[in-house]
VOFISE-32190 format. One record per residue (C-alpha): residue number from 0; residue in one letter; x, y negated, z. Coordinates in steps of 0.2 Angstrom, whole numbers, always signed. Example, Ala and Ser with C-alpha at 12.3 -4.5 7.8 and 13.67 -1.06 7.14 Angstrom:
2
0; A; +62; +22; +39
1; S; +68; +5; +36
REM end
This chain:
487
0; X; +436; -338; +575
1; X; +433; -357; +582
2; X; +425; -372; +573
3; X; +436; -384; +564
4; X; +430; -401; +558
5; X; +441; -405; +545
6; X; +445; -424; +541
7; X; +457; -436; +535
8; X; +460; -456; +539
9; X; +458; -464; +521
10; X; +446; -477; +520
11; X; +443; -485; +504
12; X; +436; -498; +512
13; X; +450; -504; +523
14; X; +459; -504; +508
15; X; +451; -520; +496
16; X; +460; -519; +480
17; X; +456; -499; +480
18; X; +438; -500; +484
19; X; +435; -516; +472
20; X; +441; -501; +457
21; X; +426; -491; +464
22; X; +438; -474; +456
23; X; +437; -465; +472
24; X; +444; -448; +472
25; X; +440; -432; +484
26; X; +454; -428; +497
27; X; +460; -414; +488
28; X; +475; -411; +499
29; X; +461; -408; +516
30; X; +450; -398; +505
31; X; +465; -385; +500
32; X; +467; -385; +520
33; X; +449; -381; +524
34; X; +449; -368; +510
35; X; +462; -358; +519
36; X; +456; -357; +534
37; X; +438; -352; +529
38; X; +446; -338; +520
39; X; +455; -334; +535
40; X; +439; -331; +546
41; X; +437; -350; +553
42; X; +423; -360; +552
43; X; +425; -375; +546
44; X; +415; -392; +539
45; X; +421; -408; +533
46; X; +420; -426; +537
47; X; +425; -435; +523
48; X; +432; -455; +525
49; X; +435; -461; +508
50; X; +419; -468; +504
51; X; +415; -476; +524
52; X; +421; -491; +533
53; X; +424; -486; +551
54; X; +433; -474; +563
55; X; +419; -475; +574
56; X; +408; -466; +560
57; X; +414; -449; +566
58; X; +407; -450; +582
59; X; +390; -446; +578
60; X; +397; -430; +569
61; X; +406; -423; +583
62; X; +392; -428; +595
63; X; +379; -415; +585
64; X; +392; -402; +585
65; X; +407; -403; +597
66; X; +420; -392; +585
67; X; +437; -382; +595
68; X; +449; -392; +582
69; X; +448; -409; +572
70; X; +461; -410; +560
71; X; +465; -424; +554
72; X; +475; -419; +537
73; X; +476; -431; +525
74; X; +477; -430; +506
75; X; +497; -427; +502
76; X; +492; -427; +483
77; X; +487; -447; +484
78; X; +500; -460; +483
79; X; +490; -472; +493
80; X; +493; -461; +507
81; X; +510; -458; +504
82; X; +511; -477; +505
83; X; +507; -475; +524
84; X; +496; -490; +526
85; X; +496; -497; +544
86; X; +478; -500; +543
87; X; +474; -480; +538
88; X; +488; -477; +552
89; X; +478; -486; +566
90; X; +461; -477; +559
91; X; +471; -462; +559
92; X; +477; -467; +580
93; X; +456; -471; +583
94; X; +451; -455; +577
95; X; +463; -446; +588
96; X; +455; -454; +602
97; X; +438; -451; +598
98; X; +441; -432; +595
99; X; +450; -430; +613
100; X; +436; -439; +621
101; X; +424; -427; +614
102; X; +437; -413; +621
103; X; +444; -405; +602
104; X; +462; -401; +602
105; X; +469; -413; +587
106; X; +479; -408; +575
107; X; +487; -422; +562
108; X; +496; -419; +545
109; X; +501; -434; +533
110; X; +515; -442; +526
111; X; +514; -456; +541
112; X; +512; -443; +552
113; X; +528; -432; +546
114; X; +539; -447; +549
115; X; +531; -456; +563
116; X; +525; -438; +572
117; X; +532; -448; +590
118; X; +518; -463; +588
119; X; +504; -449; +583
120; X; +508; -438; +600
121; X; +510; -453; +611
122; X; +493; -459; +604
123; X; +484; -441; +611
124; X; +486; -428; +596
125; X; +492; -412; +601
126; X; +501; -407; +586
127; X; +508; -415; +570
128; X; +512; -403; +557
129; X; +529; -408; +548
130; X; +527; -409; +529
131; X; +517; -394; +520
132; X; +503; -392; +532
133; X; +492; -375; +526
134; X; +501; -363; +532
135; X; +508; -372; +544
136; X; +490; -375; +551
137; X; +486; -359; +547
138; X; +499; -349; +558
139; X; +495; -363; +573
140; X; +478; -359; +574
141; X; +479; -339; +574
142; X; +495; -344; +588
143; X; +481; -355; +598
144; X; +468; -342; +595
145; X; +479; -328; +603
146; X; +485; -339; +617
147; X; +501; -336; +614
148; X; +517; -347; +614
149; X; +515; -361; +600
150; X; +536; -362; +601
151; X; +538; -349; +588
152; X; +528; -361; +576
153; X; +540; -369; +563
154; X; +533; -386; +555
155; X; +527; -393; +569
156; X; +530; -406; +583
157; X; +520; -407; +602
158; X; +521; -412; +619
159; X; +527; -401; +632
160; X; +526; -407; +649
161; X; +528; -425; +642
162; X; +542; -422; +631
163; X; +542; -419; +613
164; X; +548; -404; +603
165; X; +551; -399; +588
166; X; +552; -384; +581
167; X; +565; -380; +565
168; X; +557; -384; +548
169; X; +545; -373; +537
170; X; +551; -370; +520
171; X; +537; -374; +506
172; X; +526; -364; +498
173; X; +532; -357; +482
174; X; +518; -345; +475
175; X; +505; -359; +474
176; X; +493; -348; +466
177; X; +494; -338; +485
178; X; +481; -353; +488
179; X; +463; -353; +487
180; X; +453; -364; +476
181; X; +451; -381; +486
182; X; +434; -380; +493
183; X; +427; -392; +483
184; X; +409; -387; +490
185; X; +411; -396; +504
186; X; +411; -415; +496
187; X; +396; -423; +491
188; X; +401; -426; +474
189; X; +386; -438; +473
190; X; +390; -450; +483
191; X; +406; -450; +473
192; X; +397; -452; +455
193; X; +387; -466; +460
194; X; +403; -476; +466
195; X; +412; -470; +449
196; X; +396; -478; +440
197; X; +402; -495; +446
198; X; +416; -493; +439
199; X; +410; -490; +422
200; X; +424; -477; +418
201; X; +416; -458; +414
202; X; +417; -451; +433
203; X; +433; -440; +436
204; X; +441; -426; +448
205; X; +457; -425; +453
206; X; +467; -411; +450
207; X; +485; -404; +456
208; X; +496; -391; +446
209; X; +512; -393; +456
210; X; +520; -400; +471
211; X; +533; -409; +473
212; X; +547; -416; +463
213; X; +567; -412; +459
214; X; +572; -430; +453
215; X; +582; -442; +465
216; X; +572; -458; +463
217; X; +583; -466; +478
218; X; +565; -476; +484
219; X; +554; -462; +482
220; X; +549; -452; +498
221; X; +545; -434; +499
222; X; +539; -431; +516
223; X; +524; -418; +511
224; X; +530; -409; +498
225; X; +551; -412; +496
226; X; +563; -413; +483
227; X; +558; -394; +475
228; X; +545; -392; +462
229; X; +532; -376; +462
230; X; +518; -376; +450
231; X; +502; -367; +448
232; X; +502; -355; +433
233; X; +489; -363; +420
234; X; +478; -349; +421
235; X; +473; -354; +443
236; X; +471; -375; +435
237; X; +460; -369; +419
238; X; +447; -358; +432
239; X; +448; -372; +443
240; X; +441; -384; +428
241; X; +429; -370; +423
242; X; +421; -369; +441
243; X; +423; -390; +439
244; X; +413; -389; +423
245; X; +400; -377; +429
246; X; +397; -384; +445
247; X; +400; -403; +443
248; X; +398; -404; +425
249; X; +414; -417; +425
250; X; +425; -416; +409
251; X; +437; -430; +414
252; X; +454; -428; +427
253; X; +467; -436; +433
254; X; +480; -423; +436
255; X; +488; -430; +452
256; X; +505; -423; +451
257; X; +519; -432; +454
258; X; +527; -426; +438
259; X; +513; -417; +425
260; X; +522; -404; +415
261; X; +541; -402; +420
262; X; +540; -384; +419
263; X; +548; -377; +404
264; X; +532; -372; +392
265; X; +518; -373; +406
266; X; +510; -389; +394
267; X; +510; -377; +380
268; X; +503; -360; +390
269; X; +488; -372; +397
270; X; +485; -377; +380
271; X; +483; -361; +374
272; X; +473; -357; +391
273; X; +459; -370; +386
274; X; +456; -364; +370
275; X; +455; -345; +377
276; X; +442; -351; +389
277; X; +433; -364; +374
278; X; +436; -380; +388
279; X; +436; -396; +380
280; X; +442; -411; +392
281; X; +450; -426; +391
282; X; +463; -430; +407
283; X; +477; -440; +414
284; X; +494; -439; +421
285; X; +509; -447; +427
286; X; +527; -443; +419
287; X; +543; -445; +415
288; X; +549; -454; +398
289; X; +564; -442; +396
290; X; +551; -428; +401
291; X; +540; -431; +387
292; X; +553; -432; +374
293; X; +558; -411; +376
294; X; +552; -402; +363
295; X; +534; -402; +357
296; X; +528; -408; +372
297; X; +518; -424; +368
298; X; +511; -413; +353
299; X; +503; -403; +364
300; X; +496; -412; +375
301; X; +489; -423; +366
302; X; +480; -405; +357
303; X; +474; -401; +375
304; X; +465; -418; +377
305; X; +477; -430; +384
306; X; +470; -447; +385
307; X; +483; -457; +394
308; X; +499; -455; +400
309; X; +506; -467; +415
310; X; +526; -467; +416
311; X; +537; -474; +431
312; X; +546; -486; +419
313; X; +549; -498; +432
314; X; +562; -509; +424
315; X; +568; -514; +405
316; X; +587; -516; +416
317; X; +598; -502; +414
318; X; +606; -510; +427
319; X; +592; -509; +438
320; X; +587; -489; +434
321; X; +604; -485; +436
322; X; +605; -492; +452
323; X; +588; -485; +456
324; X; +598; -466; +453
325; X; +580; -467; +439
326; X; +589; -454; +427
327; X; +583; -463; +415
328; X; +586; -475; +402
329; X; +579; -491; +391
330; X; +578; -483; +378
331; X; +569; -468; +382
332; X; +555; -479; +386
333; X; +553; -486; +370
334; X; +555; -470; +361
335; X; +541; -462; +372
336; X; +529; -477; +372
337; X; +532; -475; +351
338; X; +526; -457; +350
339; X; +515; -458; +363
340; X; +506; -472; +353
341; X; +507; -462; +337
342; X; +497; -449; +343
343; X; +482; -462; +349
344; X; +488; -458; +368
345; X; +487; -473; +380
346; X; +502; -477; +389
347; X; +503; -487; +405
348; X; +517; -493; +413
349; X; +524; -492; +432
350; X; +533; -509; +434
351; X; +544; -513; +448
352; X; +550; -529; +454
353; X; +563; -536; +469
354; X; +575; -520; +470
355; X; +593; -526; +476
356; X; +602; -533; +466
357; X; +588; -540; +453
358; X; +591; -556; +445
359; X; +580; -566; +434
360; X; +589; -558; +416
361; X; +584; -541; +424
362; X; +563; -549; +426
363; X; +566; -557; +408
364; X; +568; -541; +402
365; X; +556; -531; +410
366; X; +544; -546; +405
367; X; +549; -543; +388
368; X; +548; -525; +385
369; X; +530; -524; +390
370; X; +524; -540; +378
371; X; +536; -530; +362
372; X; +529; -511; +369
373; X; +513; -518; +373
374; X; +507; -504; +384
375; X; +489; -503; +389
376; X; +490; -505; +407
377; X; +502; -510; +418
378; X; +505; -507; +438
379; X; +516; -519; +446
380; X; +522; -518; +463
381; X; +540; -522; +475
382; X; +552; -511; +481
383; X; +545; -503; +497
384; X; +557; -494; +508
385; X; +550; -478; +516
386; X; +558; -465; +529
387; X; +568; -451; +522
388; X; +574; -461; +508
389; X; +591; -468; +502
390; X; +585; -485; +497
391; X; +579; -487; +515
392; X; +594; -483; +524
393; X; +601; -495; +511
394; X; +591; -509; +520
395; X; +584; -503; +537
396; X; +596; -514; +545
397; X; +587; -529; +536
398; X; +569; -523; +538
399; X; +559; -539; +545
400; X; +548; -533; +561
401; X; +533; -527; +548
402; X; +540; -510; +540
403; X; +525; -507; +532
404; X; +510; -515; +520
405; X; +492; -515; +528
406; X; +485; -511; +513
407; X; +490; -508; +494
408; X; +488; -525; +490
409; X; +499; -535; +504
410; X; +515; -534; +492
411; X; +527; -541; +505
412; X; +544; -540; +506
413; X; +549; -532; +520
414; X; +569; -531; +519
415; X; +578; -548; +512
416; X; +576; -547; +492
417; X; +584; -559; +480
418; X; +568; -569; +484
419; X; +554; -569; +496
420; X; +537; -563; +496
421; X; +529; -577; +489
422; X; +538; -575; +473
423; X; +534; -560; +470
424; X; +517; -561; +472
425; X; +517; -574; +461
426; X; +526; -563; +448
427; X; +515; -550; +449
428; X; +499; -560; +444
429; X; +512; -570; +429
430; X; +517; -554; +421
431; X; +499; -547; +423
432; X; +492; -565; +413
433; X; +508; -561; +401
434; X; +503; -545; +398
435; X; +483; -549; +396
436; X; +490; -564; +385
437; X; +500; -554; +373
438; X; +486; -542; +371
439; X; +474; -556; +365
440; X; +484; -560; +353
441; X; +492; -545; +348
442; X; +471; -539; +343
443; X; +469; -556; +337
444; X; +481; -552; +323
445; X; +474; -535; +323
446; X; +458; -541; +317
447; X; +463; -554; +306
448; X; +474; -542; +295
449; X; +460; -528; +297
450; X; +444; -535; +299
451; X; +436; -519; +300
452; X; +447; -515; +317
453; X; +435; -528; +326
454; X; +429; -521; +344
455; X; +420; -527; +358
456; X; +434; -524; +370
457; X; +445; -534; +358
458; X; +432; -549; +356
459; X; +433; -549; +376
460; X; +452; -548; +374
461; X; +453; -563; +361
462; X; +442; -574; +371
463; X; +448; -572; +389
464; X; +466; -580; +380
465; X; +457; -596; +383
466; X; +460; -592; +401
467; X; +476; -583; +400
468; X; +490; -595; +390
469; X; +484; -611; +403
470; X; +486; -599; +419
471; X; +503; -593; +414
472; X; +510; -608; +409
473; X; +504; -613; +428
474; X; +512; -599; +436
475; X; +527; -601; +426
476; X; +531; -617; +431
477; X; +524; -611; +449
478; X; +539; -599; +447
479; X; +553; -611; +443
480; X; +548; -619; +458
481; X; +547; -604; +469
482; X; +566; -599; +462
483; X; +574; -615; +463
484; X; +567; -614; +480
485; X; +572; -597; +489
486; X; +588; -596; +477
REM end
């Protein structure tokens, strides 16, 4: 069988506020891809982007060894990616261009590329593979390889004669344990740790036990994965940590799922999984409040070494979730944050701000749940309209002429909101000095009522309040300004 480079277009670099966190993770989603087709008799090799600067770093690689196929196929388990990132696009559009003049036939998977598969051709790849790429890719290559007709292909869209076609869509992958263990051996995990060390967090992997997601979120795109949900069984994700263990020695994961868990009694079966194999860990995961309130489900994650729990709260309005088609409701976020807490689990919150129809009673609310919850940490973006989803077909006749953010930081409004862009960037750095300010205070109590609690990190909370309550009383009044403005 032909050479594959494998490859993917996220640059930490090109993305400030990501690579300022110095929390890098492996392309997890490329290195399921690469597995495959190595156990299917390719050969392939990785170039890996996350940790470089350029587009133009690839060259040298392909110079020493020109491969049949570069594929780029980006991480589909990342939600930077999903977020589709005009400065990861044009890297992505470089690349092409660099592996068709050293004569590869290019091949390009990623959420971007799924929805935008016309710009990706017209820029010089020869395929895009349409959602789930691996067996997709898979049966494209042993088509290529054969030299047979690439038309009975489903998943995938190329040029034929200057026109585009399509071919009907691939149904996803439902036996996930069919796959072969990511081929983690191909990243230099070192380069990886030495950027985790900056970060002064225990160095982490990342990890995925399902695809996909059935909730309706109305702003949420699916493009890789859809709206079904398949899982590994625990047994395939506890070998995987065991190989992670023995090979890495890493004992810390983010479990990069969209929703950790939903399976009715997989939490329990991994539990009991760990203790069978004697792996202790500690790991993190993103949920859903009315999820976590099933059964004995915090109970035993928190046995099987949760340590943190970030759910998609995103707004203290019913008003709002509803309107969201969330599923959930107020007051299954308190509950959650409640037990969570009691069992020493961290909770962090997914806020979001500017969805239609928001008015300043639906931010006073959300600004006042997190000071009364007091979660600890908070990620605060605007409502972002994607391809594929209801919320964008709401407002793709107000899109402005940017449709996308450069990068995870740029927060602009791209449709007309009940305020503009400045406002809510504005917000976002107020209900971050809001939340940092009640936390001061919140351990400042703490350690007056229980001298014993005292902490470093809660000295460095108490004393940065000398910074926090002037600041937001500035981007308060900044605020006030901004709405009387744009209202």
């Amino acid at each position: 069988m032909s050479d594959i480079l494998f490859s993917h277009s996220y640059y930490y670099q090109l993305d400030p506020k990501q690579w300022k966190n110095k929390t890098p993770f492996p392309p997890l989603g490329t290195l399921y891809a690469a597995s495959l087709m190595r156990k299917n008799g390719f050969t392939v090799d990785l170039f890996d982007t996350n940790l470089l600067d350029s587009p133009q770093t690839i060259t040298t690689r392909l110079k020493r060894n020109t491969p049949t196929y570069l594929v780029i196929f980006d991480d589909g388990f990342n939600y930077l990616t999903k977020m589709c990132l005009t400065n990861m696009r044009e890297a992505c559009f470089e690349m092409i261009a660099i592996g068709k003049s050293f004569g590869c036939t290019v091949i390009v998977n990623s959420s971007d590329a799924t929805d935008h598969y016309k710009d990706y051709l017209k820029m010089g790849a020869d395929f895009v593979l349409l959602g789930e790429g691996e067996m997709t890719l898979l049966e494209l290559l042993q088509t290529l390889e054969g030299k047979k007709t690439v038309e009975s292909v489903t998943g995938i869209a190329f040029k034929v004669d200057n026109r585009i076609q399509v071919t009907p869509k691939r149904e996803v992958l439902q036996q996930l344990d069919e796959l072969p263990m990511p081929a983690w051996d191909l990243i230099d995990i070192e380069n990886y740790h030495s950027v985790w060390q900056q970060s002064g967090q225990p160095f982490t992997l990342n990890i995925a036990t399902t695809r996909g997601c059935p909730y309706k979120c109305n702003w949420c795109a699916k493009p890789i994965y859809g709206n079904r949900y398949n899982a590994h069984s625990p047994e395939y994700i506890v070998e995987e940590i065991r190989y992670l263990q023995e090979k890495f020695g890493v004992k810390r994961f983010w479990m990069c799922d969209d929703i950790f868990g939903l399976k009715p009694n997989w939490v329990q079966e991994f539990n009991a999984a760990l203790k069978t194999q004697n792996l202790n860990i500690s790991y993190y995961i993103q949920s859903r409040v009315d999820l976590l309130l099933k059964e004995n489900t915090i109970d035993c994650l928190a046995e099987s070494g949760l340590e943190e729990v970030w759910v998609g709260a995103e707004s203290a309005s019913q008003k709002i979730l509803d309107a969201m088609d969330k599923g959930t409701t107020v007051a299954q976020i308190y509950q959650a944050t409640q037990l969570l807490k009691a069992k020493k689990i961290r909770v962090a919150f997914f806020l979001q701000f500017g969805y239609l129809g928001e008015n300043q009673d639906d931010i006073a609310k959300t600004i006042a749940m997190v000071k009364e919850l007091m979660p600890d940490n908070i990620g605060i973006s605007v409502s972002y309209p994607l391809p594929g989803t209801k919320f964008y077909d709401k407002v793709k006749d107000d899109l402005k002429r940017k449709t996308n953010w450069t990068d995870s930081d740029d927060f602009e409004m791209l449709f007309h909101g009940t305020y503009q862009s400045n406002y809510y960037r504005k917000l976002q750095r107020f209900v971050h000095k809001e939340f940092r300010k009640a936390q001061g205070i919140y351990h400042l109590k703490q350690i007056v009522t229980q001298p014993s609690s005292i902490s470093v990190s809660k000295i460095k909370s108490i004393a940065k309040l000398g910074y926090y309550i002037p600041s937001a009383f500035v981007d308060s009044l900044s605020l006030q300004k901004l709405q009387h403005h744009e209202s």
